[in-house]
Structures are given as C-alpha cells and as structure tokens.
VEXSE-403798 format. One record per residue (C-alpha): y, z, x; residue number from 1; residue in three letters. Coordinates in Angstrom, 2 decimals, always signed. Last residue first. Example, Ala and Ser with C-alpha at 12.3 -4.5 7.8 and 13.67 -1.06 7.14 Angstrom:
% residues 2
-1.06;+7.14;+13.67;2;SER
-4.50;+7.80;+12.30;1;ALA
END
This chain:
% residues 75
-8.80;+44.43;-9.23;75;UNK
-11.22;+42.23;-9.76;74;UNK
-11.31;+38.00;-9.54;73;UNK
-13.76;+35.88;-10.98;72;UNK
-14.67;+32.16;-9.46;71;UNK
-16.37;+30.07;-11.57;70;UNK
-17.82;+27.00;-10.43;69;UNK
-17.95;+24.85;-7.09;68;UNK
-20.68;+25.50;-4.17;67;UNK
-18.84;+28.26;-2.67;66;UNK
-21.04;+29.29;+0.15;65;UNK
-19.33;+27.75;+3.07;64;UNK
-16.08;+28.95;+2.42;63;UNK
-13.51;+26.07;+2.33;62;UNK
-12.45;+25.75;-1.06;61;UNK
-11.04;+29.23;-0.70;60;UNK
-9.07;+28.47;+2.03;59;UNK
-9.89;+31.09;+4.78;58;UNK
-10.10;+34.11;+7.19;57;UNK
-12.91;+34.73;+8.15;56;UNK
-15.52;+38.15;+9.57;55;UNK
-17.93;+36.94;+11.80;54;UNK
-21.19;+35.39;+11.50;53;UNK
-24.89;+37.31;+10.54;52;UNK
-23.61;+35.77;+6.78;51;UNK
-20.27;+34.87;+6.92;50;UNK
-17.83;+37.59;+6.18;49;UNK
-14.78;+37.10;+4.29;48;UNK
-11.50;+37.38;+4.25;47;UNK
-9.44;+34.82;+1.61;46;UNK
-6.68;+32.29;+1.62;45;UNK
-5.80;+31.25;-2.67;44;UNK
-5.25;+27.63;-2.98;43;UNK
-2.33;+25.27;-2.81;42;UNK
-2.28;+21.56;-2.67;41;UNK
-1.74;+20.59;+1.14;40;UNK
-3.50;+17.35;+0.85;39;UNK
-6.92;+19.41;+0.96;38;UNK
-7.17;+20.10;+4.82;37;UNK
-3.28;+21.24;+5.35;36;UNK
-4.16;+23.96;+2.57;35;UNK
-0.66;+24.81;+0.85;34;UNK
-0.72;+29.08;+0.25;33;UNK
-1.39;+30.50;-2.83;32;UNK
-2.34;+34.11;-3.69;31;UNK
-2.85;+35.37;-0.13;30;UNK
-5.04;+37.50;+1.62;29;UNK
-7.75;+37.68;-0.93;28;UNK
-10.29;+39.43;-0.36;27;UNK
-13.91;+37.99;-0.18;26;UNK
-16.97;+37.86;-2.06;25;UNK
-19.98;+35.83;-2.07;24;UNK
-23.75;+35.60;-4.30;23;UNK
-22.25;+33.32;-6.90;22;UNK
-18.57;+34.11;-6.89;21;UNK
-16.89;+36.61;-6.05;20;UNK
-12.74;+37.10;-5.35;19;UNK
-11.94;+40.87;-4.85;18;UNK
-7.81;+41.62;-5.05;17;UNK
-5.73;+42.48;-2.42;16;UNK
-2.96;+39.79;-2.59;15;UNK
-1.64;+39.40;-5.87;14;UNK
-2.15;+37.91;-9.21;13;UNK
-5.43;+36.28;-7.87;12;UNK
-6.55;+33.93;-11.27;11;UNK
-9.32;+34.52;-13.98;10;UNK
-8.93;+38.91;-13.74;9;UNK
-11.66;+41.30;-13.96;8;UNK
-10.72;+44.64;-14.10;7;UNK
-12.52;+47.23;-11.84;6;UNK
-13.40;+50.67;-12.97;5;UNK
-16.06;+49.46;-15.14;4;UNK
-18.62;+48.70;-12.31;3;UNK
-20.11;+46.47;-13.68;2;UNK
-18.90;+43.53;-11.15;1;UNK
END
C-alpha cells in the first residue's frame, strides 16, 4: 500500500485490481456481479487465499476476514 507505483482507488473500476482490507487482499475477478446469498444486490467477486486453505473465489462480503470497514482498491 506504499508502494507509490500503485494508485489507490475507493471502488473496483475493472477486473484486476488489488482489494485489501485489514490484514487481507484479493483480486478482483469481477466488478459487480448479483450475490444469490445477499438478496442478489451486487458486489465485487474476488480471489483470495485463506489462510493455510486454498485459493477462493468469492463475494466480497463473504470472505471470512472482512469484518466490515474500508475496503481500498490499487491498481
């Protein structure tokens, strides 16, 4: 996140870019798609690893480490 080649962004513009929050990260896959388990309103779908786990693909909402807050997006 200091790295000053990256520019931070407040909303995915496109798939590709780094979504962190906290102590997380993941790509996102796509900028909006309709999650079935949240009355289908749209969220960005991310990769990420889980811990020891495997690699994820997911809502946003639903990663186990995002607790709520901020979420900052790089490109």
């Amino acid at each position: 996140m200091a790295d000053p080649y990256y520019t931070l962004e407040y909303s995915p513009s496109s798939p590709g870019r780094i979504a962190t929050w906290s102590t997380h990260s993941g790509i996102v896959s796509d900028v909006s798609r309709s999650n079935p388990y949240n009355y289908y309103i749209p969220e960005p779908y991310l990769v990420s690893k889980w811990g020891n786990g495997p690699i994820v693909m997911h809502f946003q909402s639903l990663c186990p480490y995002y607790t709520g807050g901020t979420i900052y997006y790089y490109y």
